[in-house]
PDB file of N, CA, C, O and CB in Angstrom:
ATOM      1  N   UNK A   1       5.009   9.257  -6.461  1.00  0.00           N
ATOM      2  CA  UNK A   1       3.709   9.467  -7.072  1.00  0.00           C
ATOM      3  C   UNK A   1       3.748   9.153  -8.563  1.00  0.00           C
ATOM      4  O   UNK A   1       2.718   8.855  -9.167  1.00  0.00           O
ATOM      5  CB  UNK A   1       3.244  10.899  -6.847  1.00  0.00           C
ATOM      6  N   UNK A   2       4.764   9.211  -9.067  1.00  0.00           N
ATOM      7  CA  UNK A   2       5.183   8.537 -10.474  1.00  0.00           C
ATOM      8  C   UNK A   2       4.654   7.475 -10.695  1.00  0.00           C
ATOM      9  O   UNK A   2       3.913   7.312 -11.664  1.00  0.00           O
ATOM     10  CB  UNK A   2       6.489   8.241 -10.687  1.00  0.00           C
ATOM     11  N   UNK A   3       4.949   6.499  -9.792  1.00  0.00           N
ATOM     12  CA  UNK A   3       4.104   5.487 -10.327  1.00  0.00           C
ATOM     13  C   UNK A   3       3.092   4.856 -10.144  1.00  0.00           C
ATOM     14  O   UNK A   3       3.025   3.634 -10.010  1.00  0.00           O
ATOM     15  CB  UNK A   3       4.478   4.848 -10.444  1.00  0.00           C
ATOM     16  N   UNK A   4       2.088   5.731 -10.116  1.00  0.00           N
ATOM     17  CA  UNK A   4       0.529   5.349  -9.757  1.00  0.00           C
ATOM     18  C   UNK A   4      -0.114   5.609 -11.155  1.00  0.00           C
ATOM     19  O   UNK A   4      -0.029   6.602 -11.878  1.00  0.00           O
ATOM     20  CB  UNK A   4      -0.267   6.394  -8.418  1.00  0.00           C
ATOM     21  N   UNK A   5      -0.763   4.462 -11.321  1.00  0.00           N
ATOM     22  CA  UNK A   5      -1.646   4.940 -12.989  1.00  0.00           C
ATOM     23  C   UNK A   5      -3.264   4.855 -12.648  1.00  0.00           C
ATOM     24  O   UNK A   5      -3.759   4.501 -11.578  1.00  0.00           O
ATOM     25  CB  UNK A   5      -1.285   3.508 -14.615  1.00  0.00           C
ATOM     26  N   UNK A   6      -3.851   5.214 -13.668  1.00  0.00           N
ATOM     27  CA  UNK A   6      -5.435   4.663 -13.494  1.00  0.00           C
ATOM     28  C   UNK A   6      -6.044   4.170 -14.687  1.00  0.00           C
ATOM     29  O   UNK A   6      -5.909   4.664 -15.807  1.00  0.00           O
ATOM     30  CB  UNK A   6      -6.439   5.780 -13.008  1.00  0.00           C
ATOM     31  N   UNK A   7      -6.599   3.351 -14.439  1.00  0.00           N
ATOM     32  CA  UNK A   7      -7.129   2.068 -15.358  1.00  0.00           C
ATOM     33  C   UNK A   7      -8.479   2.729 -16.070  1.00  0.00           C
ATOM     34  O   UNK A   7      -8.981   3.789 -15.695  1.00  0.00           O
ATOM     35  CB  UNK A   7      -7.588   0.478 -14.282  1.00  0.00           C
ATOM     36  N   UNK A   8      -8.802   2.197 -16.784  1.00  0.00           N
ATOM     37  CA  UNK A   8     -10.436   3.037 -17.580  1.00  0.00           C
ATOM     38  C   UNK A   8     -11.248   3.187 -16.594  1.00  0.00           C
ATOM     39  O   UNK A   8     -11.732   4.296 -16.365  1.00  0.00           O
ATOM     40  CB  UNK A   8     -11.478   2.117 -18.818  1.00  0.00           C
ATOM     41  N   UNK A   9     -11.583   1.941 -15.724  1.00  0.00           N
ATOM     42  CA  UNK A   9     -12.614   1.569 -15.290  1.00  0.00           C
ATOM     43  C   UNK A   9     -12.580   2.707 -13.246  1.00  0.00           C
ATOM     44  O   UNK A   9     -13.424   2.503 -12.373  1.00  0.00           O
ATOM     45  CB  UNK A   9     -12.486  -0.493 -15.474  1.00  0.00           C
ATOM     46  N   UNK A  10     -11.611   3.548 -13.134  1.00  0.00           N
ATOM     47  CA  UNK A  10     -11.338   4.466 -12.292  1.00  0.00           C
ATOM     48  C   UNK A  10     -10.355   3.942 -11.372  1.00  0.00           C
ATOM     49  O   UNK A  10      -9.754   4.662 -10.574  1.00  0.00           O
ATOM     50  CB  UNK A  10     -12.465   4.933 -11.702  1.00  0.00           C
ATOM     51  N   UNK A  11     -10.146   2.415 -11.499  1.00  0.00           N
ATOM     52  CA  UNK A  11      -9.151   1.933 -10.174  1.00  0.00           C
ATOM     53  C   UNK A  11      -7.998   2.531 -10.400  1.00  0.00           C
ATOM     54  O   UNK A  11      -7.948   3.298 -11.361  1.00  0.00           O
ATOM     55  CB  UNK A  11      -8.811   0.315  -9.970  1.00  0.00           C
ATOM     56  N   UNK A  12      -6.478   2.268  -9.348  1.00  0.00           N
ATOM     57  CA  UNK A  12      -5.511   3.055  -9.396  1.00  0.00           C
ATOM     58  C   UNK A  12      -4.729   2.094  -9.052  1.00  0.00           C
ATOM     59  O   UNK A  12      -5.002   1.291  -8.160  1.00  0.00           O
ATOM     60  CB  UNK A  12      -5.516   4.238  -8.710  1.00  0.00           C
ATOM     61  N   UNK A  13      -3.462   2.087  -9.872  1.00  0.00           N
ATOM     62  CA  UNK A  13      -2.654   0.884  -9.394  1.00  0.00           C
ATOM     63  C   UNK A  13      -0.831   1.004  -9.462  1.00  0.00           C
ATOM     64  O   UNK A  13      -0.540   1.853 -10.304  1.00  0.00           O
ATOM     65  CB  UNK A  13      -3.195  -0.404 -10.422  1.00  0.00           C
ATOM     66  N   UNK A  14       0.005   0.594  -9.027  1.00  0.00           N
ATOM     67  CA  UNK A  14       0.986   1.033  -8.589  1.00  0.00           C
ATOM     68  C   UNK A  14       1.704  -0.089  -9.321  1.00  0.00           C
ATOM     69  O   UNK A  14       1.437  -1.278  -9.496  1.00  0.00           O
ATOM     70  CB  UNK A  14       1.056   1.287  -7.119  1.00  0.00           C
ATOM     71  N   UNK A  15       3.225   1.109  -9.877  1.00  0.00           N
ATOM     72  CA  UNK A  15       4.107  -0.185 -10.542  1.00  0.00           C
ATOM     73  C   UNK A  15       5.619   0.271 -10.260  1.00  0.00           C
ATOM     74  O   UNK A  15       6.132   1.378 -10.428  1.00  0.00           O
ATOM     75  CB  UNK A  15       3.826  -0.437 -12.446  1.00  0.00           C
ATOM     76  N   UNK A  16       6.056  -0.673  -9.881  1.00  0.00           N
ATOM     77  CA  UNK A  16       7.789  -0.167  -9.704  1.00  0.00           C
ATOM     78  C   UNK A  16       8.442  -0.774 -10.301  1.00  0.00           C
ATOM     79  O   UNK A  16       8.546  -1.929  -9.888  1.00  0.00           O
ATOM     80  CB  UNK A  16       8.534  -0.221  -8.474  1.00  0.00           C
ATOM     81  N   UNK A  17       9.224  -0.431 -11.528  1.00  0.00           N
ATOM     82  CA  UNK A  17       9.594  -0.976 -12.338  1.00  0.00           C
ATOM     83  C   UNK A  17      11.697  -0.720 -11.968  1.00  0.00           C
ATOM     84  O   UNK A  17      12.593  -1.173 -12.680  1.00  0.00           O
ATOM     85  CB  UNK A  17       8.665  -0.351 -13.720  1.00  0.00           C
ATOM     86  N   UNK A  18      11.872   0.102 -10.701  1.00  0.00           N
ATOM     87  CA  UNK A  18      13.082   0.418 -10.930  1.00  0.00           C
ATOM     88  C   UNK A  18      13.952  -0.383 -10.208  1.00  0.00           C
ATOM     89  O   UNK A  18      15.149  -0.105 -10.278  1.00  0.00           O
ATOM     90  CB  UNK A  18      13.273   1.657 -10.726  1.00  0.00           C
ATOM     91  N   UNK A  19      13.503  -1.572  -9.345  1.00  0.00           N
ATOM     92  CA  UNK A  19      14.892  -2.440  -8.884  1.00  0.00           C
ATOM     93  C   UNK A  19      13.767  -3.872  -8.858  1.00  0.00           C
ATOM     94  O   UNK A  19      12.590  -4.049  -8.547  1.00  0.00           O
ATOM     95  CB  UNK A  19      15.918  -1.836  -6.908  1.00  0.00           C
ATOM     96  N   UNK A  20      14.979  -4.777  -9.412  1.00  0.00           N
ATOM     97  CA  UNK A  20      13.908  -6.191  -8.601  1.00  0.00           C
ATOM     98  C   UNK A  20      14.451  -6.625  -7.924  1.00  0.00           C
ATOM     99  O   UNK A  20      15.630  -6.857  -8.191  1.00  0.00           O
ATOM    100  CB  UNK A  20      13.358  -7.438  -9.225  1.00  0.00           C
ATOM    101  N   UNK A  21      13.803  -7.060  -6.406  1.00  0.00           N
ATOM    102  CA  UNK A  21      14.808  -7.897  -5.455  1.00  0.00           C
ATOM    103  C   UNK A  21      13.810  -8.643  -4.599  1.00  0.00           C
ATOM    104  O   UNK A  21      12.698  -8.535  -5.118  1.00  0.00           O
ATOM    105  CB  UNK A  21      15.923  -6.915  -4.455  1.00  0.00           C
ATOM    106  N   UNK A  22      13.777  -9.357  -3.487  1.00  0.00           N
ATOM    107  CA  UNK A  22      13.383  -9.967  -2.684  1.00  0.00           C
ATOM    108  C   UNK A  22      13.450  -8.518  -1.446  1.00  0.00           C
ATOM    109  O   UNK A  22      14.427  -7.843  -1.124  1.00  0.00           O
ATOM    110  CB  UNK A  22      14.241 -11.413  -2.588  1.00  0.00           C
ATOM    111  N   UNK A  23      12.198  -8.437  -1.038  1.00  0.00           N
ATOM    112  CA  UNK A  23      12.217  -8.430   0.594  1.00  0.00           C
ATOM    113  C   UNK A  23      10.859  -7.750   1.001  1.00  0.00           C
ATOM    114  O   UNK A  23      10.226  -7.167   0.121  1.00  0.00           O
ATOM    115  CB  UNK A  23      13.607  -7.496   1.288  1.00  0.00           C
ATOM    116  N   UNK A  24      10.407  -7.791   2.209  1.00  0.00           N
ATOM    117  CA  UNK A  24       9.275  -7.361   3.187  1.00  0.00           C
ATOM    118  C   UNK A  24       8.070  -6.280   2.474  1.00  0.00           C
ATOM    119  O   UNK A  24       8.060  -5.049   2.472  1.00  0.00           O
ATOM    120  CB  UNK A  24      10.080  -6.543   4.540  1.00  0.00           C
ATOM    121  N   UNK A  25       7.298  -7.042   2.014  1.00  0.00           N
ATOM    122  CA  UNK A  25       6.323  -6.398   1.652  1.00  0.00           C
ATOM    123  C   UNK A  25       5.815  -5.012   2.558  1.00  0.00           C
ATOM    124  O   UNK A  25       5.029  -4.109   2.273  1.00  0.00           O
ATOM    125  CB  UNK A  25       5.412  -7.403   1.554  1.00  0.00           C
ATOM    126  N   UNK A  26       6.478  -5.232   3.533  1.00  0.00           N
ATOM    127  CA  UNK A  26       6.263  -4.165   4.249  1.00  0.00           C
ATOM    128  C   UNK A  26       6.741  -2.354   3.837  1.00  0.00           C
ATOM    129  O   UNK A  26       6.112  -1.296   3.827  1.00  0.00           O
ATOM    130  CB  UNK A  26       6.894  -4.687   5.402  1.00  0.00           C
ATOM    131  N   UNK A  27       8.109  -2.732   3.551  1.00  0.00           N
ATOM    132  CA  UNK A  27       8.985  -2.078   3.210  1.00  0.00           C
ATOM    133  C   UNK A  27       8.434  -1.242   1.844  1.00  0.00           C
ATOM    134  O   UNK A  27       8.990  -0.153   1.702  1.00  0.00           O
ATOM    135  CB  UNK A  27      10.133  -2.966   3.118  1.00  0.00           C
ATOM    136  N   UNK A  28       7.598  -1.528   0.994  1.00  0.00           N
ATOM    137  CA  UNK A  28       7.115  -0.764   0.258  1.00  0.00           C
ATOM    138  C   UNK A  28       5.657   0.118   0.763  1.00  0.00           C
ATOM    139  O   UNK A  28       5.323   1.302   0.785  1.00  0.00           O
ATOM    140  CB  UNK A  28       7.027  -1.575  -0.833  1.00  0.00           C
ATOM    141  N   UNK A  29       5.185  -0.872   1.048  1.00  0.00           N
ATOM    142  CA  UNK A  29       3.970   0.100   2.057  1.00  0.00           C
ATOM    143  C   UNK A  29       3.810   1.328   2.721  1.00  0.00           C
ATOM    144  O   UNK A  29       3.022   2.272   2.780  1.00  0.00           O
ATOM    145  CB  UNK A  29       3.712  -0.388   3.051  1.00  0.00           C
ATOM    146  N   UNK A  30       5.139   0.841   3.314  1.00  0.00           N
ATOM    147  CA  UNK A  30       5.682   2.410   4.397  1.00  0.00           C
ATOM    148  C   UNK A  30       6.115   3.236   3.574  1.00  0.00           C
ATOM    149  O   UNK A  30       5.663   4.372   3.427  1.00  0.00           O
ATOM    150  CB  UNK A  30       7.031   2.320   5.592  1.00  0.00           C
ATOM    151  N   UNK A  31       7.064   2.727   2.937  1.00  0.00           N
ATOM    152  CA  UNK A  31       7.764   3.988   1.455  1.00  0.00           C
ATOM    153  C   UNK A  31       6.318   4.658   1.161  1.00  0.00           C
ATOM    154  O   UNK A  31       6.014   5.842   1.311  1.00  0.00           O
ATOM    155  CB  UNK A  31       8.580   2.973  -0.563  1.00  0.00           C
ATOM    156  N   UNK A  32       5.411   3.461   0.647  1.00  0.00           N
ATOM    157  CA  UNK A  32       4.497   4.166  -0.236  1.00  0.00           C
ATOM    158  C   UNK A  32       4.029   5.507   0.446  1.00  0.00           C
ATOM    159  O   UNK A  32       4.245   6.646   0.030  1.00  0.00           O
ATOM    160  CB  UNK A  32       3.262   3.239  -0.584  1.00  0.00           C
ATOM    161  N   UNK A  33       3.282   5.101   1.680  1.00  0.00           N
ATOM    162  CA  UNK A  33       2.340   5.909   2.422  1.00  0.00           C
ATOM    163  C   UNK A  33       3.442   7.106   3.016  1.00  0.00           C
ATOM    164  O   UNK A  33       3.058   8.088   3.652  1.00  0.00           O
ATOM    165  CB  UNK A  33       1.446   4.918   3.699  1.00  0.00           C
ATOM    166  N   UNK A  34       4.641   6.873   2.737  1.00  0.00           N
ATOM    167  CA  UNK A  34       5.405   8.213   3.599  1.00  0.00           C
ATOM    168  C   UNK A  34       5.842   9.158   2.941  1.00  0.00           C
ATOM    169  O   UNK A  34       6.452  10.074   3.491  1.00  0.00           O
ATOM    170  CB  UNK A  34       6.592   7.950   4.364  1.00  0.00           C
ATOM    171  N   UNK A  35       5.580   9.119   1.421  1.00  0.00           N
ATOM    172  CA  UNK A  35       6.105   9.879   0.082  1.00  0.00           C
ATOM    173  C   UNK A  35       5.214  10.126  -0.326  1.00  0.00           C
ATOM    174  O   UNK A  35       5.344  11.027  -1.155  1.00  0.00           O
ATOM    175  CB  UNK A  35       6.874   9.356  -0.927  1.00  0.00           C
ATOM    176  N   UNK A  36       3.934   9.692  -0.163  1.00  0.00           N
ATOM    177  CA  UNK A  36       2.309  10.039  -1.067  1.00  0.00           C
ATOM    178  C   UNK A  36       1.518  11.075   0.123  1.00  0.00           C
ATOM    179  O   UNK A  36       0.695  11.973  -0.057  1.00  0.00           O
ATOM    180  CB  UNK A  36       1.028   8.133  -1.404  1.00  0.00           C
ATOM    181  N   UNK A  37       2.058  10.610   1.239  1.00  0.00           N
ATOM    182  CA  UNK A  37       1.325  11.774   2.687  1.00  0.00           C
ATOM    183  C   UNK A  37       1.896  12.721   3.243  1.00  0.00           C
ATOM    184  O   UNK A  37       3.125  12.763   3.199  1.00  0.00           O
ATOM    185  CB  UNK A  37       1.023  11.204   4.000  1.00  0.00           C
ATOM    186  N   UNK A  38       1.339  13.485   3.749  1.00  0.00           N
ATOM    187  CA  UNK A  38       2.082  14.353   4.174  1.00  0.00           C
ATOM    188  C   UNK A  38       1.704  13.848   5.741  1.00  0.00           C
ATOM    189  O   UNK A  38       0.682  13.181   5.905  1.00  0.00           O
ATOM    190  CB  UNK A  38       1.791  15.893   3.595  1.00  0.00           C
ATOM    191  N   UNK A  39       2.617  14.211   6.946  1.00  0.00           N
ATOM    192  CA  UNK A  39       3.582  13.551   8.098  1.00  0.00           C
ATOM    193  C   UNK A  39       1.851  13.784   9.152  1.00  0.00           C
ATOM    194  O   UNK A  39       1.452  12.942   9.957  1.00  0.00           O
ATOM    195  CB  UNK A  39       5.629  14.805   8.718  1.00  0.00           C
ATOM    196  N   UNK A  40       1.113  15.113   8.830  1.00  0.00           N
ATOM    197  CA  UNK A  40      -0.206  15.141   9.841  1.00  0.00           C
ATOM    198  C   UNK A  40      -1.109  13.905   9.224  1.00  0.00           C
ATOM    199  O   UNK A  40      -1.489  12.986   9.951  1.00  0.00           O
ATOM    200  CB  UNK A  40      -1.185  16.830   9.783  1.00  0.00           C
ATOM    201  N   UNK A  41      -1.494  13.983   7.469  1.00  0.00           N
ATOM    202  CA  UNK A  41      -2.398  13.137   6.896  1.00  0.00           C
ATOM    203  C   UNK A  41      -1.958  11.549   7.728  1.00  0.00           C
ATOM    204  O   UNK A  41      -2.585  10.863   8.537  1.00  0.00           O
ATOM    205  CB  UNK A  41      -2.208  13.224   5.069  1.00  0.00           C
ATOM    206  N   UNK A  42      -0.851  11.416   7.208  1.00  0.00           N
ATOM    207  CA  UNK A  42      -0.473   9.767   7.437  1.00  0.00           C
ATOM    208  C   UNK A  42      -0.701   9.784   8.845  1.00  0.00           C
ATOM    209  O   UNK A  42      -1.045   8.607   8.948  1.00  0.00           O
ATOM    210  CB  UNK A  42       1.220   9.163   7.021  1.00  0.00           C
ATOM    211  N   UNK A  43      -0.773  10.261  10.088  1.00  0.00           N
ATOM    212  CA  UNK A  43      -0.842  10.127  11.345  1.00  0.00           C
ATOM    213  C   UNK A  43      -2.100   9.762  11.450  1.00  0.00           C
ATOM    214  O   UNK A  43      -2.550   8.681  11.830  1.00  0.00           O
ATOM    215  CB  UNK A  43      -0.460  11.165  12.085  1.00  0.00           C
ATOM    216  N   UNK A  44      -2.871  11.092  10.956  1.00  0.00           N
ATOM    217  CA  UNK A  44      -4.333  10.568  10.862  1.00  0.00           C
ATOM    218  C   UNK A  44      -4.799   9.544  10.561  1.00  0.00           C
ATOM    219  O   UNK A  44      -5.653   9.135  11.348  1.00  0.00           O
ATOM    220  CB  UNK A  44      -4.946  11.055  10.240  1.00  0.00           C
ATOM    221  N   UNK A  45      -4.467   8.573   9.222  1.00  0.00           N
ATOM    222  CA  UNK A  45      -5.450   8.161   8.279  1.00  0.00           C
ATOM    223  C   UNK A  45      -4.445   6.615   8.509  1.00  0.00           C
ATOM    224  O   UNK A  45      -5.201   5.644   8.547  1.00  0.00           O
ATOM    225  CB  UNK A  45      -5.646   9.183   6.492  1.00  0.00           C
ATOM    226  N   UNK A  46      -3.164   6.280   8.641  1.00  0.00           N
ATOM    227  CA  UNK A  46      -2.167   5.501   8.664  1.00  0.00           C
ATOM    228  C   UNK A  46      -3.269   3.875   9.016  1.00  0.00           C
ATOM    229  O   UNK A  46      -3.600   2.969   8.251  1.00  0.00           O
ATOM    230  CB  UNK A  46      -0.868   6.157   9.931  1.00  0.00           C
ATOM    231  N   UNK A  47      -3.533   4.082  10.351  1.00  0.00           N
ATOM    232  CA  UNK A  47      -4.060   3.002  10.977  1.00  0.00           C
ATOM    233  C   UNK A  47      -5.201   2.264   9.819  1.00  0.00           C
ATOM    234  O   UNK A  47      -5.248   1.105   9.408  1.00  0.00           O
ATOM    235  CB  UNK A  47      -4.740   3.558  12.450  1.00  0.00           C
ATOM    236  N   UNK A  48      -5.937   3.275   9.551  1.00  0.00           N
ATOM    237  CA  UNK A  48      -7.263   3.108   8.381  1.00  0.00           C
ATOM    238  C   UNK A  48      -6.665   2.263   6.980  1.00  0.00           C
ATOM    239  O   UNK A  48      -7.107   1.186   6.577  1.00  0.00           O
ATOM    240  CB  UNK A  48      -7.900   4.960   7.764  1.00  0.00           C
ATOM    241  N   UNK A  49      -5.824   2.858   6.515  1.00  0.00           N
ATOM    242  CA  UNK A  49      -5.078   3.038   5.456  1.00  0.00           C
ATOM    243  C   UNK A  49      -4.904   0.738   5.289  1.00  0.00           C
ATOM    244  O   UNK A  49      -5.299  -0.233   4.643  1.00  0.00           O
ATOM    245  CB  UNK A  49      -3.312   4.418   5.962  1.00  0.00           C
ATOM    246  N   UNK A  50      -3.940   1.204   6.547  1.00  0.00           N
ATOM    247  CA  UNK A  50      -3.279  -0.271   6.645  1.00  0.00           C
ATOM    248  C   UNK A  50      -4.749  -1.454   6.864  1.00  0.00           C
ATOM    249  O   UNK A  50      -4.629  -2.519   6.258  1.00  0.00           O
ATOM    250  CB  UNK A  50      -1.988  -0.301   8.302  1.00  0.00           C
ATOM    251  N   UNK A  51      -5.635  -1.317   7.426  1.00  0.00           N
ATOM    252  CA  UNK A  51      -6.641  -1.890   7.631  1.00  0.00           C
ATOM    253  C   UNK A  51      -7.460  -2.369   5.992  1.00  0.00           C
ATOM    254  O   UNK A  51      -7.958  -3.455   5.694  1.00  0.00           O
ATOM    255  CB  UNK A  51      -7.374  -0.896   8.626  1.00  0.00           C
ATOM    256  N   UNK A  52      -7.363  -1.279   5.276  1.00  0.00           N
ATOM    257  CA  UNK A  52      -7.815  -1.309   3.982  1.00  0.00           C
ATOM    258  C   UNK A  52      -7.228  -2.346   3.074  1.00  0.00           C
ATOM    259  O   UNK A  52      -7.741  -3.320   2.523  1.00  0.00           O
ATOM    260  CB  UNK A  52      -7.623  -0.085   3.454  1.00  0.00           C
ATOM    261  N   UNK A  53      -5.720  -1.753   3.071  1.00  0.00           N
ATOM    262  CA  UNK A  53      -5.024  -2.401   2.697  1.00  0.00           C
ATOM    263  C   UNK A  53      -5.062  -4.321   2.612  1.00  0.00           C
ATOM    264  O   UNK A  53      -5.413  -5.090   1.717  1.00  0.00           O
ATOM    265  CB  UNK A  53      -4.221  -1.773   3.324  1.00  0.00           C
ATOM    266  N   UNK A  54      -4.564  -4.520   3.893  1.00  0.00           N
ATOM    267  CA  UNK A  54      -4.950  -5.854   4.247  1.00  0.00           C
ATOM    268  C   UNK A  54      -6.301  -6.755   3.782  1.00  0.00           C
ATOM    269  O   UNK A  54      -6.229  -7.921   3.395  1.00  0.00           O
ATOM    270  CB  UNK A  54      -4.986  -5.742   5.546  1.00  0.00           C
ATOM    271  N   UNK A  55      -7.503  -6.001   3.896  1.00  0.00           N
ATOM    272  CA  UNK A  55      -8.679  -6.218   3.353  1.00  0.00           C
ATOM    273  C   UNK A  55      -8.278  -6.126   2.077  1.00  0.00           C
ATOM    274  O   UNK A  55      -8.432  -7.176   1.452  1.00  0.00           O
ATOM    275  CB  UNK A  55      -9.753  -5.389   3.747  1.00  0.00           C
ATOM    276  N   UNK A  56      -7.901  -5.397   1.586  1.00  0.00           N
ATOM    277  CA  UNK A  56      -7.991  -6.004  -0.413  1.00  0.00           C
ATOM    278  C   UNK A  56      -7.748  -6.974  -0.705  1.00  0.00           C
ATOM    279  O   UNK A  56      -8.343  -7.753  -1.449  1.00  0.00           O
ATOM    280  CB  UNK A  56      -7.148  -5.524  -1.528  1.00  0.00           C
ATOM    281  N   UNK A  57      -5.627  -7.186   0.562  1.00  0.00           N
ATOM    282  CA  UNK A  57      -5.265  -8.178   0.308  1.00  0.00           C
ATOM    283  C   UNK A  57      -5.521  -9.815   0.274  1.00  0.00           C
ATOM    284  O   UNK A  57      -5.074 -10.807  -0.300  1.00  0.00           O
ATOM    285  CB  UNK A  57      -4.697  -7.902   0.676  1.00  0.00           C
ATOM    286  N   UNK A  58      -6.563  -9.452   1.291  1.00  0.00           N
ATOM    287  CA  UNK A  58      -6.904 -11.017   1.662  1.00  0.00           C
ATOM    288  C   UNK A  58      -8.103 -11.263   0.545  1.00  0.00           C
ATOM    289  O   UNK A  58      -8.286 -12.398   0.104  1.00  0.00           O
ATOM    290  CB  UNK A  58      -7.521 -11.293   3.520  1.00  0.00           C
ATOM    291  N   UNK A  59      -8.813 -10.278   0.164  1.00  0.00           N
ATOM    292  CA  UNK A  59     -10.113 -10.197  -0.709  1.00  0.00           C
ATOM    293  C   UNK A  59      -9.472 -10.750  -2.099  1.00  0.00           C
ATOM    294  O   UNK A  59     -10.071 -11.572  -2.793  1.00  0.00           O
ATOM    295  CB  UNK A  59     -10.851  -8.474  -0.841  1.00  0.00           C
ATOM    296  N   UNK A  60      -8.139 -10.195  -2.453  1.00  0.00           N
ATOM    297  CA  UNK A  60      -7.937 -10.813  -3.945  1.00  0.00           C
ATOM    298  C   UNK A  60      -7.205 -11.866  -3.626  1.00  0.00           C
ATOM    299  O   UNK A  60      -6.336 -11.978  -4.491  1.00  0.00           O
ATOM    300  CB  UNK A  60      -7.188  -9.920  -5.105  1.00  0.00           C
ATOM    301  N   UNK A  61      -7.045 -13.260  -2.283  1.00  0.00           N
ATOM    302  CA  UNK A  61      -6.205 -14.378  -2.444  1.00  0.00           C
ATOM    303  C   UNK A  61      -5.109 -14.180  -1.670  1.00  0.00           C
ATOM    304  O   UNK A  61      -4.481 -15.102  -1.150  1.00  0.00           O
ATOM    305  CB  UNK A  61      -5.834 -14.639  -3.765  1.00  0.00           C
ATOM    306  N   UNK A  62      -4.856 -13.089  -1.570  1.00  0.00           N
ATOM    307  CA  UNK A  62      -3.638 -12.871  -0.383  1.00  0.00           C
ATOM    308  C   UNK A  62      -3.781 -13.311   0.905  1.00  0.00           C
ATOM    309  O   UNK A  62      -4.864 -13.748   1.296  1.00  0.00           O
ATOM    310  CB  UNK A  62      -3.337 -11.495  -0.111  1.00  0.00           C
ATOM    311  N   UNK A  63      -2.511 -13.229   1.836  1.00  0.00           N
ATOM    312  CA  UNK A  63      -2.784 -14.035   2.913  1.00  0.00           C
ATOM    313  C   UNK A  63      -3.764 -13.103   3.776  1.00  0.00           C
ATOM    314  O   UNK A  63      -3.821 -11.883   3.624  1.00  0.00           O
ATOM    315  CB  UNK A  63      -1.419 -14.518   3.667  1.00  0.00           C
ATOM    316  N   UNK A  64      -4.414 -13.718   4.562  1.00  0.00           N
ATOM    317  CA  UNK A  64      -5.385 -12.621   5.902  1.00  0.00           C
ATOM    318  C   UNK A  64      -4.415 -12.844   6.803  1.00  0.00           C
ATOM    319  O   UNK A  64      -3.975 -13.966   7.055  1.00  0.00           O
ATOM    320  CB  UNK A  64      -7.210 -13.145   6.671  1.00  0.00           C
ATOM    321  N   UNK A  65      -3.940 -11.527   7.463  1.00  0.00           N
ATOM    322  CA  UNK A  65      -3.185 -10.620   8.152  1.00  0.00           C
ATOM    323  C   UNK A  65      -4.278  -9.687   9.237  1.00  0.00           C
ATOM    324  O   UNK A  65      -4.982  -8.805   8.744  1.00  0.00           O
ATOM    325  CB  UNK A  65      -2.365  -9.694   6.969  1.00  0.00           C
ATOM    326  N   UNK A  66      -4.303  -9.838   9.988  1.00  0.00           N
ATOM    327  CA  UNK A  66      -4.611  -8.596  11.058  1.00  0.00           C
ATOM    328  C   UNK A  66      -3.593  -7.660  11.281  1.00  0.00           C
ATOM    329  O   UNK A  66      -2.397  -7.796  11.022  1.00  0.00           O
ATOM    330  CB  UNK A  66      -4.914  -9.072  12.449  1.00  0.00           C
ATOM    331  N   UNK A  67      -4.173  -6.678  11.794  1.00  0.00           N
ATOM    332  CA  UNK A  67      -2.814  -5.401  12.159  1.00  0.00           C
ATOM    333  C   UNK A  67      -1.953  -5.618  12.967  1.00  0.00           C
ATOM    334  O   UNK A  67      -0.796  -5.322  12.670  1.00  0.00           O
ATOM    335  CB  UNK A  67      -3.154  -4.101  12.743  1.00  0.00           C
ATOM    336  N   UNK A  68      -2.276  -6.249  14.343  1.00  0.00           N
ATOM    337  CA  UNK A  68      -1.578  -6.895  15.510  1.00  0.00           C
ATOM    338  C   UNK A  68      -0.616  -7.884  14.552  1.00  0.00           C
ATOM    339  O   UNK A  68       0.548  -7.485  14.572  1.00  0.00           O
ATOM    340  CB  UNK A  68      -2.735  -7.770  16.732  1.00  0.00           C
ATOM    341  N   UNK A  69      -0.718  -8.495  14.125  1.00  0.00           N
ATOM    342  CA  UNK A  69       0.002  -9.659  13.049  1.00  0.00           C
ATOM    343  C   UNK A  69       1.412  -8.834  12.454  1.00  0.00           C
ATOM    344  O   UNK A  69       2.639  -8.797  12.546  1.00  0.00           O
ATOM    345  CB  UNK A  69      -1.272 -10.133  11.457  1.00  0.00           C
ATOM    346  N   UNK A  70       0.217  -8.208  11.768  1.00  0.00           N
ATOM    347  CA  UNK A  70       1.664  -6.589  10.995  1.00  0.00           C
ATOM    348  C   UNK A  70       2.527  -5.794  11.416  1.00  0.00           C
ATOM    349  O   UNK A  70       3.114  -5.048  10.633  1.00  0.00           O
ATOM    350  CB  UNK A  70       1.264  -5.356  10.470  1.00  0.00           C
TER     351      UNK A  70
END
């Protein structure tokens, strides 16, 4: 939760400044959502979450991904 900031304008944005390396964008996602939720929330909300997600991604230029894909 350390490293989540918020910008003037209310958005919230995430920075990891503590290793650089190559690998699976995935692999932070899950970290993220499994250290920021608690184990009932993320069950609940997980599926939603990732759906969102993807939608930003493709919205700011990123690749479009479906969940089945993911």
């Amino acid at each position: 939760m350390g490293n989540l900031y918020r910008v003037p304008d209310g958005r919230i944005g995430l920075a990891d400044w503590q290793n650089y390396e190559f690998g699976h964008w995935t692999i932070d996602v899950a970290y993220h959502l499994a250290t920021a939720l608690e184990p009932a929330v993320l069950d609940a909300i997980e599926h939603d979450l990732l759906a969102l997600y993807l939608d930003r991604l493709a919205a700011k230029g990123g690749p479009a991904m479906s969940i089945d894909d993911v």
